[in-house]
C-alpha positions in Angstrom: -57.5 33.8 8.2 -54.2 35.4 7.6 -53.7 35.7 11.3 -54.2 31.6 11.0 -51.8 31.5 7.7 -48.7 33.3 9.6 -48.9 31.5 12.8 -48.8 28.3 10.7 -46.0 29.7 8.9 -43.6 30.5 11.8 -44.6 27.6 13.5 -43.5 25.3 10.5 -40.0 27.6 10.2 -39.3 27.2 14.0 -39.9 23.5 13.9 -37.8 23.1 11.0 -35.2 25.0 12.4 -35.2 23.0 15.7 -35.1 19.7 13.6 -32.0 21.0 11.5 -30.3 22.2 15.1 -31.4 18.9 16.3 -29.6 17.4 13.3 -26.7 19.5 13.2 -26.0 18.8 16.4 -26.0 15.0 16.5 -24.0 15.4 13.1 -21.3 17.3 15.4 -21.1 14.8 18.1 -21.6 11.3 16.4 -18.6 9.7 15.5 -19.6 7.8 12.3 -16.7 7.8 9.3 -16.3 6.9 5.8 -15.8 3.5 3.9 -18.1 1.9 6.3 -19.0 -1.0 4.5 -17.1 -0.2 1.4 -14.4 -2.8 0.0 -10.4 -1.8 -0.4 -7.8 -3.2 -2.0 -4.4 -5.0 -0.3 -2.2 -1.6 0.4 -4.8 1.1 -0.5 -5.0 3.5 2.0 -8.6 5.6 2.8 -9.6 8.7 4.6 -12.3 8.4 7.2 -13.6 11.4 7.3 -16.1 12.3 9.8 -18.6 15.4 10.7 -18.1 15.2 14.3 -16.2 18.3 15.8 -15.6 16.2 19.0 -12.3 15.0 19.6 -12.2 11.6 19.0 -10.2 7.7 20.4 -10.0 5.7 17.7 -10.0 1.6 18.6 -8.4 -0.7 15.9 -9.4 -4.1 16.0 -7.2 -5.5 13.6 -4.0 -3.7 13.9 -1.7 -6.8 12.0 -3.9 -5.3 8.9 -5.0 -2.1 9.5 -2.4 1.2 10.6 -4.0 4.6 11.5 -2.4 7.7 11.6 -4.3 11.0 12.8 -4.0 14.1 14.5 -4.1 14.6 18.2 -7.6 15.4 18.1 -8.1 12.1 15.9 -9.1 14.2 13.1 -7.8 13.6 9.6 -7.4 9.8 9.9 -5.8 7.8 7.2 -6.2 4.2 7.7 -3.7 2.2 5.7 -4.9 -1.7 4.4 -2.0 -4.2 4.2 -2.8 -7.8 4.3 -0.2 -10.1 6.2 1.7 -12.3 3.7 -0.5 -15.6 4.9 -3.7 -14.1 4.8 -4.1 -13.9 1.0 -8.4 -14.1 1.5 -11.2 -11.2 1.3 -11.1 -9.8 4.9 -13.1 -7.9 7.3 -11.6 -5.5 9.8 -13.7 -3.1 12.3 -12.5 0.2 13.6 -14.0 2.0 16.6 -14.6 5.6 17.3 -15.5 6.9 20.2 -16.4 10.4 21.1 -13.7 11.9 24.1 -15.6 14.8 25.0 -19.3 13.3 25.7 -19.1 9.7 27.3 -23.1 9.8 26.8 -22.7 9.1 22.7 -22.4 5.8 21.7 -18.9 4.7 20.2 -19.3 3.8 16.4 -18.4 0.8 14.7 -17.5 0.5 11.5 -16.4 -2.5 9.3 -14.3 -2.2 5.8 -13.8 -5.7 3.9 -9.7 -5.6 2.7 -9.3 -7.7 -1.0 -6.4 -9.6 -2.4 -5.4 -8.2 -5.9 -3.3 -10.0 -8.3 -2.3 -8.9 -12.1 -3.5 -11.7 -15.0 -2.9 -11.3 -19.0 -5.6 -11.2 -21.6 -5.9 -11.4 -25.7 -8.2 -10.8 -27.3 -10.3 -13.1 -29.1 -12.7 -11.0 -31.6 -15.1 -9.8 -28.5 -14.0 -11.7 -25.7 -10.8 -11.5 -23.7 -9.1 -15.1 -22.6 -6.9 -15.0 -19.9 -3.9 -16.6 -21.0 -1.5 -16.4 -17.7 -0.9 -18.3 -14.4 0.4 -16.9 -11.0 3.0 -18.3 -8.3 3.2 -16.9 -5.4 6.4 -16.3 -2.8 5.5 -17.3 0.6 8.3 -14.6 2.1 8.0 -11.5 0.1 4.2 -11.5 -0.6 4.3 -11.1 -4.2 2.3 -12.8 -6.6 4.3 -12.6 -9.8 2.0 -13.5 -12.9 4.2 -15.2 -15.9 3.0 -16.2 -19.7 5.7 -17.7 -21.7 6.4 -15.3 -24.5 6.2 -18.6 -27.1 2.5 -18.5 -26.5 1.9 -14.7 -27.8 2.4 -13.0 -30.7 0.4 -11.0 -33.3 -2.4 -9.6 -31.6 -4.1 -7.4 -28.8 -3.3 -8.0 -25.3 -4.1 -6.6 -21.7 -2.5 -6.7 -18.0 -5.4 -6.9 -15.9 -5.6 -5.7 -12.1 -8.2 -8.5 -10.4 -9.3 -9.3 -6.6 -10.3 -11.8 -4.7 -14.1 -12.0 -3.7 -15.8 -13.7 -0.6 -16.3 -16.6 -2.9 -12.6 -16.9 -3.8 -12.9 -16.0 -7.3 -11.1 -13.1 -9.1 -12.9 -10.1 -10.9 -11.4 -7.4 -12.9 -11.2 -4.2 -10.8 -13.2 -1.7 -12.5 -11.3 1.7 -10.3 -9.9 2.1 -7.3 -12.3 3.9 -4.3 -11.3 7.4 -4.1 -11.6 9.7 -1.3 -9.2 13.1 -1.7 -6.7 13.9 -4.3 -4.4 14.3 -1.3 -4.0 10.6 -0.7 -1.4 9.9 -4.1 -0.9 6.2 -2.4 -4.7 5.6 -4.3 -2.7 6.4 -7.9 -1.6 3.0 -9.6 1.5 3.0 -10.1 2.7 0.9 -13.3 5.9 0.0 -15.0 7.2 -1.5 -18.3 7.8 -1.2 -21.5 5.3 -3.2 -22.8 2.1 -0.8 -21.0 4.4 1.9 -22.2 5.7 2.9 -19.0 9.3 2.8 -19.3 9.8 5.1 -16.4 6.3 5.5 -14.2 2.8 5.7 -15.0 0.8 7.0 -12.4 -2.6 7.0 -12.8 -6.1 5.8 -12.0 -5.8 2.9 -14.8 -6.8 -0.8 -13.4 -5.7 -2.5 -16.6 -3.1 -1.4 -19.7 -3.5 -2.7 -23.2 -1.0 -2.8 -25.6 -0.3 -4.5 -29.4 2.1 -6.8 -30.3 3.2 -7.7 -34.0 5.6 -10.8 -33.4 6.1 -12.6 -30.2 9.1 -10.7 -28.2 12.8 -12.2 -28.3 13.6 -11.3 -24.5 12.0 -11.5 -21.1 9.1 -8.7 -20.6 8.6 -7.5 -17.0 5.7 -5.2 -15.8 4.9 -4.3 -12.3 1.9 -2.9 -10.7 2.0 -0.5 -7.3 -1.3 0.4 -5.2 0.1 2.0 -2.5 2.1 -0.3 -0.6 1.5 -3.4 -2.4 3.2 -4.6 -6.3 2.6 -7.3 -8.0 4.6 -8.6 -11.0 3.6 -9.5 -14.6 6.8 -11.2 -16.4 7.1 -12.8 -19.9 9.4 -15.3 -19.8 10.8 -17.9 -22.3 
């Protein structure tokens, strides 16, 4: 009976350790990377990593939106999101991988959905928020700028909002940015203006600033918003 017990034993450990070979060694050779089917914002950059220790040809299919930048093995890729200046709708790009070193392994696909983001204003209204703002948009540099008339505010509790674009064309608040290494700083926000108390820059992980206001400002108000290598503008004017 033990005889039975043992050989059952180290015949479970050896096929268990030929299954984690098995999948150690598909790990090592597939080329499938990060942020597959994961949504990024206009200008955010992302790291595909990968397990594969193959050296590996990267395809982009959408190169007016997407930029790589990798090693010479393609290791370490950083794709960079930028959508052009008249293509302000949720898109889909794919990028291809392809292992160099064994023709034999399928190439992987990979498709990443790039989002608009624009900045609104809120106050609050006892529990709710009520957007309060309205956006223009300039055809040659990009920018949406988001303006409120300073007339229309005063004593209360306000936010500046960062929102995107869905497949259906509306705009939700961002809850956070998709991380993926500290290394990558582009993923900070980057905000600035006195009235989200950043009179020089605040760099953080913040989507949206509150702030307070006791009387309606005297003079024009601007706040701008950087995610990598997109900003948008907030601006009270009179």
């Amino acid at each position: 009976m033990k005889f039975f017990k043992v050989f059952f034993i180290g015949a479970a450990l050896t096929a268990l350790t030929t299954s984690c070979e098995g999948l150690l060694d598909t790990l090592s050779k597939n080329p499938v990377f990060e942020f597959t089917g994961t949504t990024v914002y206009d200008g955010q950059s992302a790291f595909l990593g990968t397990t594969a220790t193959c050296k590996i040809g990267w395809t982009n299919h959408n190169p007016q939106i997407v930029t790589l930048d990798h090693n010479d093995q393609g290791k370490e890729c950083v794709a960079t999101f930028k959508l052009p200046t008249t293509a302000k709708s949720v898109t889909k790009v794919s990028l291809t991988a392809t292992n160099l070193d064994d023709e034999s392994v399928e190439p992987y696909t990979g498709e990443i959905t790039v989002a608009p983001w624009r900045l609104s204003l809120y106050k609050q209204n006892g529990s709710n928020w009520e957007r309060i703002s309205n956006q223009t948009y300039n055809e040659v540099s990009g920018v949406v700028t988001t303006t409120c008339s300073y007339a229309k505010i005063g004593n209360g509790t306000y936010k500046v909002q960062m929102e995107s674009k869905d497949s259906e064309g509306s705009y939700k608040a961002i809850s956070s940015i998709p991380y993926r290494l500290g290394r990558l700083q582009n993923h900070d926000i980057d905000w600035v203006g006195q009235l989200v108390g950043a009179n020089g820059h605040d760099v953080c992980k913040d989507t949206g600033k509150q702030f307070t206001l006791t009387e309606s400002p005297t003079t024009s108000q601007i706040v701008g918003v950087t995610l990598g290598s997109v900003s948008h503008i907030f601006q009270l004017t009179k």
